[in-house]
N, C-alpha and C positions, 0 to 999 in steps of 0.2 A: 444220301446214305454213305457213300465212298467219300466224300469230307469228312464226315463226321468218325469212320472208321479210321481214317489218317491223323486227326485229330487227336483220336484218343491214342492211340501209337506213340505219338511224339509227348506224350505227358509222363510226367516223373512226379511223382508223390512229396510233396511238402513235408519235411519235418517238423512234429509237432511245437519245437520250441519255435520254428522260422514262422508254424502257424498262429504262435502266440501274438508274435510280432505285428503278421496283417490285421490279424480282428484288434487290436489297441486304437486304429484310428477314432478321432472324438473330434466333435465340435471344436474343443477346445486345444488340442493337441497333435496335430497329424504327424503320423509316426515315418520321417523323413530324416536324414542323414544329410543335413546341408554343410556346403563345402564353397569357400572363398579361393580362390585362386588369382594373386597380382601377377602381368605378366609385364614384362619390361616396356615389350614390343609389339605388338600389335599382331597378331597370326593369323593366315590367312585360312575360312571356316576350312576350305580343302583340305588344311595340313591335320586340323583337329578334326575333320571327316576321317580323313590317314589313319591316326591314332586309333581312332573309336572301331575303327574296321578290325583294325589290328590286334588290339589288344583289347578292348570292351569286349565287342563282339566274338572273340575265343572264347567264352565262356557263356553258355549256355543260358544264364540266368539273366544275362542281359537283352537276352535275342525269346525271351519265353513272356509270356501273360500269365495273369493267376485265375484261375479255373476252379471255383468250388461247387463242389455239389454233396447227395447225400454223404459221400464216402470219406468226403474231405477236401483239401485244397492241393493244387496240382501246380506245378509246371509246365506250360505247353506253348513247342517250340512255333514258331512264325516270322516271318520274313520283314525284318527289321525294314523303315524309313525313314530314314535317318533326318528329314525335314521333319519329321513328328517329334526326331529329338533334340536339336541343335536348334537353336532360335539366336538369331544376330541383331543385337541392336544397339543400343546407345545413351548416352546420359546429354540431356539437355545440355548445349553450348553454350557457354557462360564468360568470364572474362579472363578465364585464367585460372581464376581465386580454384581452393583446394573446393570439391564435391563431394568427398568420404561420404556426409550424411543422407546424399541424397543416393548413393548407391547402397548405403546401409539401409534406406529406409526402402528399396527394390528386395533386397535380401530376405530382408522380415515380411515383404508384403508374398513372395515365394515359399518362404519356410511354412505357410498355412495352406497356400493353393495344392487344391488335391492335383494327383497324378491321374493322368489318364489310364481308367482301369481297362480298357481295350487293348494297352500297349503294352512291352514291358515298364517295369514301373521305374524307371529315371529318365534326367532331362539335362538338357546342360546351356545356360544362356549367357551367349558370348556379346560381352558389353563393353565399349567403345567410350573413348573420351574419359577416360575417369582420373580425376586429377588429384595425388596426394595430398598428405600435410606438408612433404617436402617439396610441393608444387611439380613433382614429378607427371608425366601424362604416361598413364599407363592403360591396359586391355583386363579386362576381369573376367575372369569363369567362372560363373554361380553352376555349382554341382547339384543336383538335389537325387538322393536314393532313393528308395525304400528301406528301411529297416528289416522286413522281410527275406531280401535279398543278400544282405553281409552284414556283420558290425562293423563297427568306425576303424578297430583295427585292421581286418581285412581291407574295408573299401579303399581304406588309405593308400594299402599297398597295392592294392590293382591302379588305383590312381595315378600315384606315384611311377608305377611301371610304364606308362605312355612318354613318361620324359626320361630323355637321356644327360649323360655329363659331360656331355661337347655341344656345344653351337647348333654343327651339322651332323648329330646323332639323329637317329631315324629307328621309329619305334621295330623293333623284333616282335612275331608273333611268337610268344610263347611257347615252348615246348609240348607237344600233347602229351607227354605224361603227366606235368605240373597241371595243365588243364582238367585233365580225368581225377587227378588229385585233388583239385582245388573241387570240385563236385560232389567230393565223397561224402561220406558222413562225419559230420563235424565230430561225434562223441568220439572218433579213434586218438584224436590230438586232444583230448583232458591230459595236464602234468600228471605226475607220476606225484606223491605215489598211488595216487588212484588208481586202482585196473580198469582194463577194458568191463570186467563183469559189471566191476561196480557203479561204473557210470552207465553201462546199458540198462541198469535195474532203476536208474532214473524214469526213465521212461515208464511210470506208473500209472495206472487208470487215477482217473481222481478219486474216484471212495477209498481206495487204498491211499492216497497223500492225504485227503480230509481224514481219516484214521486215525494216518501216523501224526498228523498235525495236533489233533486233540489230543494223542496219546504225551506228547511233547510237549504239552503246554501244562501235565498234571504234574507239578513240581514235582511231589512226596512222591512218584514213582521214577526220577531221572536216577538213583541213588541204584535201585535196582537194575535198573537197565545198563549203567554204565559198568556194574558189577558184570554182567554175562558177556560184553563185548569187551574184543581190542580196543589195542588203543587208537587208531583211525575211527573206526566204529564209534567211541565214546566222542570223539574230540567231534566226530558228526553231529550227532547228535546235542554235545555240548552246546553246539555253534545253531543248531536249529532251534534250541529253545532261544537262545537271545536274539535270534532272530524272531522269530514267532511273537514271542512276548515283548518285546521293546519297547517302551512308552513313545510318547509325541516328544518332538521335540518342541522348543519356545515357540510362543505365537507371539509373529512379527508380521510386519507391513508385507515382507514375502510370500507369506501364504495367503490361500483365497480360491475362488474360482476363477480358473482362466475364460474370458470370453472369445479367443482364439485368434486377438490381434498382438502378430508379435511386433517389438524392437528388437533390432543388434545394432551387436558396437564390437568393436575389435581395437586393440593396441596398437601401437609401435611397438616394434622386437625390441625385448632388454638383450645386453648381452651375455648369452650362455656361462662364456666363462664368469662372468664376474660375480653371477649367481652360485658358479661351485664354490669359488671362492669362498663365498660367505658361508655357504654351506661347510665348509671345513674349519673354519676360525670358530663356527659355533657347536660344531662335532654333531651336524645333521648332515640329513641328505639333500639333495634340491628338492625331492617333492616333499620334504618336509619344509622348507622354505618356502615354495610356490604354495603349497598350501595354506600355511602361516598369511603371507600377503591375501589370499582369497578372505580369509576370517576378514583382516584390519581392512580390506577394503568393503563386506557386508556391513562391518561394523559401523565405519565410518557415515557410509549412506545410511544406515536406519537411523541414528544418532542426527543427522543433519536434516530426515524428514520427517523428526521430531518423533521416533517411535521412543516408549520406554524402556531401555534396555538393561539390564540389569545385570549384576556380578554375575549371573549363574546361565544368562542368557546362551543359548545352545541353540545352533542351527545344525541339524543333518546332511548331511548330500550323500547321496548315492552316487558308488566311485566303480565304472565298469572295471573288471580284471580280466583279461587276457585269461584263457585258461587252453591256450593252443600247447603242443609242444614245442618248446626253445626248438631251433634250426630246422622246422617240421615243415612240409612244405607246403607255402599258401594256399587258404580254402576261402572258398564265400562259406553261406552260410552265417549261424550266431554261433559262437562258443567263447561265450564268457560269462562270469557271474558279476552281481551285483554288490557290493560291502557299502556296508552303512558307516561311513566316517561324521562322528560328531564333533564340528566345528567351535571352539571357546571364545563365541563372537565377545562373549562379556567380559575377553580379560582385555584390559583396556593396554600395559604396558608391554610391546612388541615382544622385548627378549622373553617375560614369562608367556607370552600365548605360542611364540614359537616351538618352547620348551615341552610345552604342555601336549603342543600336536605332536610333536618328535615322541612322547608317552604314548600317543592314543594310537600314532600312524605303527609304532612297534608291536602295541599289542593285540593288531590286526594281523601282523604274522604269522605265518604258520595256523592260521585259523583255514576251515574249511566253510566260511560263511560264503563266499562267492558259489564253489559250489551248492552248497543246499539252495540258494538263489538260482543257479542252472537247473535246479530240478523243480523248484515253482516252475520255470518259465514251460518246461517239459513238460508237466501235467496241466498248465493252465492250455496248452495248443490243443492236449486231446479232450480238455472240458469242455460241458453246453458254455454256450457265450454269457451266460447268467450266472456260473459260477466262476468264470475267470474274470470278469467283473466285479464280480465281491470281493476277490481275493487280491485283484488288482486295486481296487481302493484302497484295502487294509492298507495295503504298504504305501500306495501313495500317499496316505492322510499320515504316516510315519517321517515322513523327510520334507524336504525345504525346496532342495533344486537339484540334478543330476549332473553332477563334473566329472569330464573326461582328460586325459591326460596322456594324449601320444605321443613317443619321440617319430620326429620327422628325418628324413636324409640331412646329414652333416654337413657336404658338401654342393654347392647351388648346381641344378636341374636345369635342362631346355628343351623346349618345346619347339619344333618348326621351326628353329634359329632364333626362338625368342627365350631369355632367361626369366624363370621364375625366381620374382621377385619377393614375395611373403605368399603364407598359405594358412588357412585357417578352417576349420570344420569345427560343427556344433552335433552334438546329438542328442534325438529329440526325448520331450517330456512326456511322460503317462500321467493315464489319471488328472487329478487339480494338482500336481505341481507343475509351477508356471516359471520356474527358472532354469536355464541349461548354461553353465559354465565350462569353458575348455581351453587347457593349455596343449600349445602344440607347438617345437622346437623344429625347428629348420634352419640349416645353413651360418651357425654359427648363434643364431637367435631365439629366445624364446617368446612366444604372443598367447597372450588372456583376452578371450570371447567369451561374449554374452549374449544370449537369446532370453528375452522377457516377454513375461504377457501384457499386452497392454491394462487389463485391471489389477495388477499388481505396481507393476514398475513402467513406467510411459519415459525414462530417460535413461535408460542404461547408460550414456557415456559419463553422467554419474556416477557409476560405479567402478566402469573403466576407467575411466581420472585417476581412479585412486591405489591402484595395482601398483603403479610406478613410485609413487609416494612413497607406500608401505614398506616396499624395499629398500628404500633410501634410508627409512628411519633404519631398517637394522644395519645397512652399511656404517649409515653415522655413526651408531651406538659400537661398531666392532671397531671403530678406530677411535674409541673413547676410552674402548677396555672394558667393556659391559658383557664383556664375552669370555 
């Protein structure tokens, strides 16, 4: 009886969007936040014991289990083993030759393995022997979250936080206010100019979002309604019917039901600069070039595994957005929305498909589609699991694959005296979409991941191949004048 009254003591209430997140696990999808780490040197488990003490463990969510019952889903604190989370092992001894695929093929066999629901929900597997493309021998850290716990932005920076920018830098426990901050409720860091009111009004029962949703979907009445509100008000609502109503995009060899065996693959870093570069000779940004290459490299694979693809051919991805406040200070938690970028896999010549995303990526600004996507994820936590379900299909039966796009630290990290070398995280799929694309910049470098399902795509480095390619055509073409 006195356990059980301790117990419930140490629990802290789940927020509804963070609860969206737990219930999303599926056969085919488990809803994890996987993370590659190359490390120069080899570290010894003690040092990444060190860290995780340090700075994981400062933060409550990594030291708590999930607890649901009638009332809902909890936090509840317990006494971390750190043998339950740390696992050391190693990659088969070989000749030398490089081993990428067989640590890639470790990777994707983890991004499916559930998490132990006893424990809190991450893991971290320190892996030995793994030899580059540059025949390099380096040490690996497979990260794996919960979604639950933070988005990719957040995790990244807690992540990030365990290494320092000297050799013999040694992790800092965080400040406790940053700690008590990072706890809070995510809805206080929505940008501006959303208020606090109006994002706490997210937080809607579902009959009232099933409502407001039908009421948003009856065209002949948007005319009215935009007439009684502001202009935030209207551009909301705007962005909720095209959200709501959005057709499918192309059916390609990419969609399907996932059976829940994944692949990755990961690049070599291009480099940063030479990407601005390009970006500026063709008056974009980089993520409108990173993106551009994502198209010509789908393109290329469907085309080559004989899909019919056509002028008009349209892949979707769903592109997380940050919606923390600029300089606000780090929280776990989710706080970000989801924007639906449609990709012009069908235009076949680089500079016009660049051009064309540089139009679409523009005219996602200043849209409030992310949030109206924050306030799905809102009401699907406080819905029966049958109707966040439904509501969760809708939108995944609307997209293709979900890509992430974090900047990393510019200048290179260490660990235990070991330099990190490249860094890459995935984050994962809902529903039957079976593909997860991510770029992620570090240290001068930028890297393209891929997480597939095995019934869709069984060779991602197929796809990755051809990232590097892509880029290349528009280099060529800007030093031809095509620009």
């Amino acid at each position: 009886m006195l356990s059980k009254a301790l117990s419930a003591l140490s629990r802290k209430k789940m927020s509804t969007v963070d609860t969206a997140w737990l219930r999303m696990d599926s056969e085919g999808n488990q809803m994890m936040i996987v993370g590659v780490a190359m490390m120069g040197q080899p570290i010894a488990p003690d040092g990444l014991r060190e860290a995780l003490e340090t700075r994981f463990l400062a933060y409550r969510r990594f030291r708590s289990k999930v607890v649901t019952d009638l009332a809902g889903s909890w936090w509840e604190e317990l006494e971390v083993d750190l043998d339950r989370h740390v696992v050391h092992t190693a990659l088969a001894a070989g000749d030398g030759r490089c081993n990428k695929p067989a640590l890639q093929r470790l990777v994707g066999e983890l991004s499916q393995r559930p998490l132990d629901p006893e424990q809190p929900l991450w893991q971290m597997h320190l892996v030995d022997n793994c030899v580059g493309e540059d025949g390099k021998v380096r040490q690996a850290l497979i990260v794996r979250i919960h979604h639950c716990i933070a988005d990719g932005v957040a995790l990244v920076g807690v992540f990030m936080s365990m290494f320092g920018q000297h050799p013999d830098a040694h992790p800092r426990q965080p400040p406790k206010a940053a700690v008590e901050a990072a706890e809070a409720n995510p809805w206080e860091q929505i940008l501006n100019p959303i208020t606090a009111t109006s994002v706490k009004a997210i937080d809607l029962s579902s009959a009232m979002f099933l409502k407001s949703m039908s009421m948003w979907t009856e065209l002949d009445k948007v005319g009215e309604r935009l007439a009684a509100v502001g202009h935030t008000a209207a551009q909301l609502t705007a962005d909720a019917v095209k959200l709501t109503t959005m057709a499918d995009d192309s059916r390609t060899l990419l969609k399907g039901k996932p059976n829940g065996k994944k692949h990755v693959s990961w690049s070599e870093p291009l480099p940063l600069d030479e990407v601005k570069t390009i970006s500026k000779a063709y008056g974009c940004s980089v993520n409108d070039v990173l993106m551009s290459c994502v198209a010509g490299a789908l393109r290329g694979y469907l085309v080559a595994a004989g899909d019919a693809i056509g002028d008009e051919c349209e892949v979707r991805v769903m592109v997380p957005v940050n919606l923390r406040k600029a300089g606000g200070q780090q929280k776990l938690g989710n706080a970000f929305g989801l924007v639906p970028l449609v990709l012009p896999v069908g235009m076949e010549d680089p500079v016009a498909r660049l051009l064309e995303v540089r139009r679409r990526m523009n005219d996602l600004k200043g849209s409030y589609t992310a949030l109206v996507a924050m306030s799905v994820l809102g009401v699907l936590g406080a819905s029966p699991r049958q109707v966040q379900n439904e509501i969760q299909n809708f939108f995944a039966r609307k997209a293709t694959a979900v890509m992430s796009n974090v900047p990393g630290p510019r200048t290179p990290l260490y660990l235990a005296g070991s330099q990190l070398d490249q860094v890459m995280f995935w984050v994962p799929q809902s529903g039957d979409i079976g593909v997860g694309v991510s770029i992620l910049s570090y240290n001068g470098g930028v890297q393209f991941g891929i997480v597939t399902d095995d019934a869709l795509v069984r060779d991602p480095d197929n796809v990755i191949g051809r990232f590097g390619p892509e880029f290349e055509k528009l280099v060529l073409l800007a030093l031809m004048g095509a620009c």
